[in-house]
N, C-alpha and C positions, 0 to 999 in steps of 0.2 A: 787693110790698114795702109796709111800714106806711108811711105818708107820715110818723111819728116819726122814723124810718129815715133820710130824707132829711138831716134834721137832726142828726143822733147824732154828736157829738163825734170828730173823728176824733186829735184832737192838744191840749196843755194850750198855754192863748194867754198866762199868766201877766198881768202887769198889762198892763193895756189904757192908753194913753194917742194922743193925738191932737194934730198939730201947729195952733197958733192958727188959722190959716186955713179950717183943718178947723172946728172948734171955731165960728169965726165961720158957716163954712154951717149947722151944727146948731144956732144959734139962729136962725140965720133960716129953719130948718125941715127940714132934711134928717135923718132917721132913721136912725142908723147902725147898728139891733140888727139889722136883715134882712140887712147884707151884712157885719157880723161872724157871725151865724149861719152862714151861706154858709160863711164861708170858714174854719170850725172845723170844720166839717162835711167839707169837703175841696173842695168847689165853686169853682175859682178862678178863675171868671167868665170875663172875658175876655184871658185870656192866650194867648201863643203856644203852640202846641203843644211847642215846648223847653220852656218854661217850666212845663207842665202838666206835661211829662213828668219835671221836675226835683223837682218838688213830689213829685208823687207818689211818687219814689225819697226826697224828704226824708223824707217820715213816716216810712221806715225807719232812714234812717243818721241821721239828726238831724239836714239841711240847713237851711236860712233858707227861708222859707213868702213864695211872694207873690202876692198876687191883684189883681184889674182888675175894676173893676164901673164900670158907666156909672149915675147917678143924675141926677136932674132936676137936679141942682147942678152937674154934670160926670163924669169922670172922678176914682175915687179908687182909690188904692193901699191895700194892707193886708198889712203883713211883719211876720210873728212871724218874731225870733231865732230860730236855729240851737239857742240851750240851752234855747229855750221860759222864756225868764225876761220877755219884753216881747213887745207886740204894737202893732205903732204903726199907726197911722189916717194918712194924708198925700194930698196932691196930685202926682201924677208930676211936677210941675217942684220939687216941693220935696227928691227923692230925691236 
């Protein structure tokens, strides 16, 4: 497999946006393009295997997308809508 591959868009994440708290860790330095790549790509880190298993059934019927990444800031969420119109960035206590 091309390591492009890895990366290849697997769903549209429409406007990206991110809750203030979020926001505050990405200026005090957390990068958020590697774990929205991730999880466009269809990588959705560290979720339950329900939840993998859900995802994966979304890309076809057009469910709600969500993924778990552990970063040096914490724990963060990432759920694109079900119509693929939004993609929001969050802290699982903010869900």
């Amino acid at each position: 497999m091309n390591t492009a591959d890895l990366f290849a868009p697997a769903f549209d994440l429409g406007q990206v946006v991110a809750t203030p708290e979020v926001i505050g860790l990405v200026e005090r330095g957390l990068m958020l393009e590697p774990y929205l790549a991730r999880h466009h790509a269809g990588d959705w880190g560290e979720v339950s295997a329900g939840d993998a298993a859900a995802n994966d059934g979304g890309l076809s019927c057009g469910d709600r997308l969500l993924s778990a990444y552990r970063t040096p800031f914490g724990r963060i969420w990432i759920v694109t809508e079900a119509d693929r119109s939004s993609t929001c960035v969050l802290l699982p206590k903010e869900y």
